[in-house]
N, C-alpha and C positions, 0 to 999 in steps of 0.2 A: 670624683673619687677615682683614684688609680685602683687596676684591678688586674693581675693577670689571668688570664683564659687561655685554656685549649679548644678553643674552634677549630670545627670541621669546615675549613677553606672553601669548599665548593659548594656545602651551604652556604656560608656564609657570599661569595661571590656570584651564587646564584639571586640569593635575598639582594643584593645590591644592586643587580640589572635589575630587579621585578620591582624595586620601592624607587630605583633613582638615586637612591642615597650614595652620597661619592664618596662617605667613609666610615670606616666599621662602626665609630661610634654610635653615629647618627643611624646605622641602621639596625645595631642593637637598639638601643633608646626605643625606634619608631616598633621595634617586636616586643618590646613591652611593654609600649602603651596597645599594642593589637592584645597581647596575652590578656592584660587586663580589663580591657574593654569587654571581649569575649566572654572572660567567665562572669563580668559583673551583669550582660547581657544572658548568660544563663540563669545568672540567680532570679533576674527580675521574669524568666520565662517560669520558671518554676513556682513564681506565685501567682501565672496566671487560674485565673476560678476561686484563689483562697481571701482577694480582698474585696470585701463588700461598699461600696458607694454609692451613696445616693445624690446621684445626679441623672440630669435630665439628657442626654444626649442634644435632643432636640432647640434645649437653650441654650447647649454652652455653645453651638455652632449656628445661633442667631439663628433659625429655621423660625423658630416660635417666640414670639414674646410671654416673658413669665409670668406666671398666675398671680 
């Protein structure tokens, strides 16, 4: 999809030394799969303590054979 944008240059030429990427698109693309990785890694922080499972720790990492 064609798109025009006003980027900020020295971001933008900054984020391209620090990712490798040799051209804007690819290193928009690569900031927003990081954007989205991010927040989808928030949401999952955010339900740490509210999901209940019952599992064994100790079987699912073969320590113990199960009862």
């Amino acid at each position: 999809m064609r798109t025009t944008l006003d980027l900020n240059e020295s971001l933008l030429t900054e984020a391209m030394q620090w990712t490798g990427e040799l051209t804007k698109t690819a290193v928009i693309n690569e900031a927003l799969k990081q954007i989205i990785d991010s927040r989808k890694r928030l949401k999952l922080v955010e339900l740490a303590g509210k999901v209940k499972l019952d599992v064994d720790p100790d079987i699912t990492r073969n320590r113990v054979k199960p009862r």
